[in-house]
N, C-alpha and C positions, 0 to 999 in steps of 0.2 A: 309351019310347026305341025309335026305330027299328030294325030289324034290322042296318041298315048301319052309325048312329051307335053302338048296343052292341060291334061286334063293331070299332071304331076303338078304343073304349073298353078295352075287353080289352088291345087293341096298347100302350095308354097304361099299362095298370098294369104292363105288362112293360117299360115305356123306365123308370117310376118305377123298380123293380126293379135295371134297367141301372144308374142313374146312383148310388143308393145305394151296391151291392153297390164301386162303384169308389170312393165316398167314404169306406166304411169300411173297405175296404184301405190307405187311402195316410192317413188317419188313424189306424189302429192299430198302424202298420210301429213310429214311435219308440217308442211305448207297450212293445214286447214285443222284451225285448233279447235272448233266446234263445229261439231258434223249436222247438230241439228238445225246451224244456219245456211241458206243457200252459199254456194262456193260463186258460180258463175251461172245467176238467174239468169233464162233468156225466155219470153214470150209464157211464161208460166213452168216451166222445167226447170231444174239444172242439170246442168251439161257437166258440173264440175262431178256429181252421183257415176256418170260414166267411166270416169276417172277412178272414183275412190272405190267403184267396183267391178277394178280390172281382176281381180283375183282369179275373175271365171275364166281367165287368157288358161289358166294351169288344165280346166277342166277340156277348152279347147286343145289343147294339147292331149289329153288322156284322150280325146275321142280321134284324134288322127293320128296318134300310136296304136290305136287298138284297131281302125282302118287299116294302116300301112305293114303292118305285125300282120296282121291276121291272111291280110289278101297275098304278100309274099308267102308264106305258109299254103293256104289255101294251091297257090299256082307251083308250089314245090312240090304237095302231094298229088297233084293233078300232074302232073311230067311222070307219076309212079315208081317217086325216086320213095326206098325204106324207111322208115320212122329214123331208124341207126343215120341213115347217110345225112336226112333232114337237119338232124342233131348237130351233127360234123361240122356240117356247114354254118348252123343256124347261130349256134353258142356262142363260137370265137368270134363271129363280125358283132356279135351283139356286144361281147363283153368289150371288143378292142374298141367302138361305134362307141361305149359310156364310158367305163371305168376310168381311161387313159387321163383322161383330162379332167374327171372330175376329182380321180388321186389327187392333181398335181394343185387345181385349186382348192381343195381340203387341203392338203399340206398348208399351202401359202396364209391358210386363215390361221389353223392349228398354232403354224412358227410364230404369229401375228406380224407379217410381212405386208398387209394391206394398211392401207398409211392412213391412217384416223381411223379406222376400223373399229368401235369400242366393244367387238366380242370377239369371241367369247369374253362375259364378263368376270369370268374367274376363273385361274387354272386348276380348281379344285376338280380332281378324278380324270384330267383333261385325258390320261391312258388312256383310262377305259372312256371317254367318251370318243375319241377318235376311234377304238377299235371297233365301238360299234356302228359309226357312221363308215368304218370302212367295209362291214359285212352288210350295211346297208339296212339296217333297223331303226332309224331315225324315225319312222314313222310309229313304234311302237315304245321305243324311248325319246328323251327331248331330245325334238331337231335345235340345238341351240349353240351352234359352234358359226355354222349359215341357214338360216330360220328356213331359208324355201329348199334346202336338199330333202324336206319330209319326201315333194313327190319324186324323189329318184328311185327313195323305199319301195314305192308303188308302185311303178314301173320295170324296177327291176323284176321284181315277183313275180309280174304280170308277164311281162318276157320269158320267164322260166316254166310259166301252165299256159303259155298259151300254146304250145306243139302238142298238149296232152289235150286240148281243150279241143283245135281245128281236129285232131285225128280222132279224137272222140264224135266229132256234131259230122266227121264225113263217115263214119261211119252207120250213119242212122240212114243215108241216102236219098230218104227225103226232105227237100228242102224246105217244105211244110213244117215236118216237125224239127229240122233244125233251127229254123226259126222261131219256132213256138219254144223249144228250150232255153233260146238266148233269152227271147221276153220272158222266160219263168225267171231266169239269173238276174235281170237286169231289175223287175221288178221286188226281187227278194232284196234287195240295193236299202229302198226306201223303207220296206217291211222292217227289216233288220234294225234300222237306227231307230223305226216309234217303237220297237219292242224293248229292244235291250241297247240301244244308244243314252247315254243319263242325260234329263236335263241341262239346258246348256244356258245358266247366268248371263252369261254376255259374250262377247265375241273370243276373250281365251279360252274361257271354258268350252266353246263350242271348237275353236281352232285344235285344239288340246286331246278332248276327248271323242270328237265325231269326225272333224275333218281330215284327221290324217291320220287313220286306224287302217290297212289294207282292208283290209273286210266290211268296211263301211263305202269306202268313196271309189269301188270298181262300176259304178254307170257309166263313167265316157269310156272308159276301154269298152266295157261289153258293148254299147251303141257302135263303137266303133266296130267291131268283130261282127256285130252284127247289121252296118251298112255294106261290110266287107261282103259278109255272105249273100247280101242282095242281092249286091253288085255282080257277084261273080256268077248268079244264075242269068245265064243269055235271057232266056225271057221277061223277069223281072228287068234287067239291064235295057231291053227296047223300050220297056216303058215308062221305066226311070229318064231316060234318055229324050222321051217324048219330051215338046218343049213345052206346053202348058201344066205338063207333071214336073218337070226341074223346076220352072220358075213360081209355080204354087209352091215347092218346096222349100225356094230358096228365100221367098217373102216370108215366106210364117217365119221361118228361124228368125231373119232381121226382125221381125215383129215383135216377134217374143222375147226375143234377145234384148235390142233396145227397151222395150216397156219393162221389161223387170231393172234395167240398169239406171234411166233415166227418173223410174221411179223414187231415189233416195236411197244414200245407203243400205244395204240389204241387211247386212248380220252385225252391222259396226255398232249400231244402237240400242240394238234386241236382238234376240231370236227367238222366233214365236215357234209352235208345235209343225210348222209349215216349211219355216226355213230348216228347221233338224231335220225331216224329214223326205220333202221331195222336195225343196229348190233344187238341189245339184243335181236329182234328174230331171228334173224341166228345161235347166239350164243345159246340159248336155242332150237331152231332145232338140232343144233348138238348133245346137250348131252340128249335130247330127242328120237334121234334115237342111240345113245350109250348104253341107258337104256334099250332099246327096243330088242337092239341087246345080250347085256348080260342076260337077260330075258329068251330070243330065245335059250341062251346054248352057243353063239359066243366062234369061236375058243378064248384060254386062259382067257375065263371066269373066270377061276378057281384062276389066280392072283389075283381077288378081295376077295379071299375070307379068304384068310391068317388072322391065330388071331390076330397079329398087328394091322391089318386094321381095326377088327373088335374093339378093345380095343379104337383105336384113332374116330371110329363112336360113340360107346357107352358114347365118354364124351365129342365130339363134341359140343352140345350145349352149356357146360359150357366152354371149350373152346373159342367159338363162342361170348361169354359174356366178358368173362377179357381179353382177348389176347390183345388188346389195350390197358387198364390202364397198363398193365405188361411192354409193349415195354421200357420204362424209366427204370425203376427197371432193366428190364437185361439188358441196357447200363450200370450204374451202375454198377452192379456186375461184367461184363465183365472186367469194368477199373480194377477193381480191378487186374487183372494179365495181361493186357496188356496198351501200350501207345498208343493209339488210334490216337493222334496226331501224333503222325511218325510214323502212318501206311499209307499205302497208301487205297482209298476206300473199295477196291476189297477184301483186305486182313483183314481190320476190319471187313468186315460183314460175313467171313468166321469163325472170334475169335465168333464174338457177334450168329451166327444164331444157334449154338447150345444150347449157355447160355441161350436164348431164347425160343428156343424151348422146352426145356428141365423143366425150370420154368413155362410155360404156363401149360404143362402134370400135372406136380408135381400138380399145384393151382386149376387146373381145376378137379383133381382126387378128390380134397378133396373136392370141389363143389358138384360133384357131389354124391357121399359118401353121407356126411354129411346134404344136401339141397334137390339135385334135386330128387335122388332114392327114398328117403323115402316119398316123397310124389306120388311121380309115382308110388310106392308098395300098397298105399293107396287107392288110385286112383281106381286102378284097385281090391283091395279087393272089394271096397266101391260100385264100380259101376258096376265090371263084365267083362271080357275079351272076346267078342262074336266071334271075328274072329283071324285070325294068321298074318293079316298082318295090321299093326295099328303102333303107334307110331313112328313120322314123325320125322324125325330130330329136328323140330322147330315148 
């Protein structure tokens, strides 16, 4: 494996990562009817906390969209192709890469075509709330047709300033102070929510009004744009690359990662002045320097690179889209060979998490297949493939 293809590789075991860590949060929510009992105590922890605080898989995602966005940009303006030509190219794969298939699963919820689906729970304003989920403002109206399209909102946007962004930080020429403007942005992140973010009651209100505002939750894009910019300075890159500097950097992530996950529900319970304000940079620090560190070569790098992992990245996205209409459907199917009622919690979500899993793979393979490929094939005839590292999870 090439240098280059390995270190994609790497990238892919962490979108694997991303999309799980979100499928067994929002699959083990009904499972576990009070959060402030342990789910699955082992040795003084729960392991079941790691689960119900898979949310951070989205934040992982924003910091390897703002990685894989930035560093294609960055190596497009470095070939010294135009802002105008950058654009040409950069727009159409971006929109053909999202929109296609996220239409086609916004329609299928819309028509209400997903089979036990119980949303949208009313077709009151359903126009206007599809038209705004198809310009893509979910994040700043309710995402409530499919709860997790808020971060498409995000991402979109972030797709749209980040050609203004990279030709702005290369134009300062030193990478010193491009660096230093990314940490002024990325710090502004957490400034912003303890200044003028409101208090957040409990987990909707915080979901509601902090966590999926664009303007509030761009630290894993910027961490990401700005492991990007690291990356792409040669010299930063030899000693990023060094092995006691990858694998310092890839342990602290796990470190910090795991301890804040293992610790207990984060926001599900409370939200203290800590969690409104820099958990989801801390959080996005960690798997920022995780990124950084498998990048570098970090000892067992090589676990992310398994074709599993690479199979469950590659449909990620559609994954990423139906995993939520689905959750119903394989309750459902589950009953069908177990009583669900005289199980105890622990042991239903044991029957259901594979029925679940299992149906999401199958629905999303065919997504993909049949929707999202053929147009990304397209795409990329249509438009040209100018670099090797491009196509972002989302």
């Amino acid at each position: 494996m090439s240098q280059v293809s390995n270190r994609i590789a790497v990238l892919d075991g962490l979108r694997a990562l991303a999309i799980v860590l979100v499928l067994l949060r929002h699959s083990i929510r009904p499972f576990w009817a009070d959060l402030s009992d342990p789910y699955i105590p082992v040795g003084g922890i729960d392991l079941g906390a790691i689960f119900i605080n898979g949310w951070v898989g989205v934040d992982l995602f924003f910091v390897l969209s703002g990685f894989l966005i930035s560093s294609h940009l960055l190596q497009s303006f470095e070939k010294r192709q135009s802002f105008g030509d950058v654009l040409r190219s950069y727009l159409p794969r971006r929109f053909f890469r999202i929109v296609p298939v996220y239409y086609f699963v916004l329609m299928l919820a819309v028509l209400g075509l997903f089979p036990f689906y119980p949303y949208p729970e009313s077709t009151d304003g359903i126009g206007f709330r599809a038209l705004y989920h198809l310009a893509f403002m979910q994040d700043y109206w309710p995402s409530d047709i499919v709860v997790v399209f808020w971060s498409l909102a995000i991402e979109i946007k972030f797709y749209l300033l980040a050609p203004f962004l990279i030709y702005g930080l290369l134009k300062l020429k030193d990478a010193r102070v491009q660096a230093a403007v990314l940490v002024a942005l990325i710090v502004s992140q957490p400034l912003m929510r303890g200044a003028f973010a409101p208090n957040a009651a409990g987990f909707e209100d915080y979901f509601l009004n902090v966590r999926t505002s664009f303007h509030l939750c761009l630290d894993g894009l910027l961490m990401g744009t700005l492991a990007a910019a690291l990356w792409h300075s040669q010299g930063i890159r030899e000693v990023l690359s060094r092995r006691s500097v990858a694998a310092g950097l890839f342990f602290l992530g796990v470190l910090v990662f795991l301890g804040l996950s293992v610790s207990g529900p984060l926001v599900d319970l409370g939200v203290s002045g800590f969690d409104k304000t820099w958990l989801v940079t801390v959080i996005s620090a960690s798997f920022t320097a995780m990124l950084l560190g498998l990048m570098g070569g970090a000892p067992g790098h090589k676990l992310f690179c398994g074709r599993g992992l690479s199979f469950i990245a590659l449909i990620s996205y559609s994954l990423y889209l139906v995993h939520l209409p689905l959750l119903y459907l394989a309750e459902v199917m589950a009953a069908r060979f177990v009583d669900f009622e005289a199980m105890s919690e622990g042991w239903s979500y044991v029957i259901y998490l594979p029925v679940f899993m299992a149906l999401c793979v199958f629905v999303a393979t065919g997504l993909y297949v049949f929707i999202e490929k053929p147009f990304i094939d397209w795409s990329k005839r249509k438009y040209g493939r100018k670099v090797s590292v491009d196509d972002p999870v989302r």
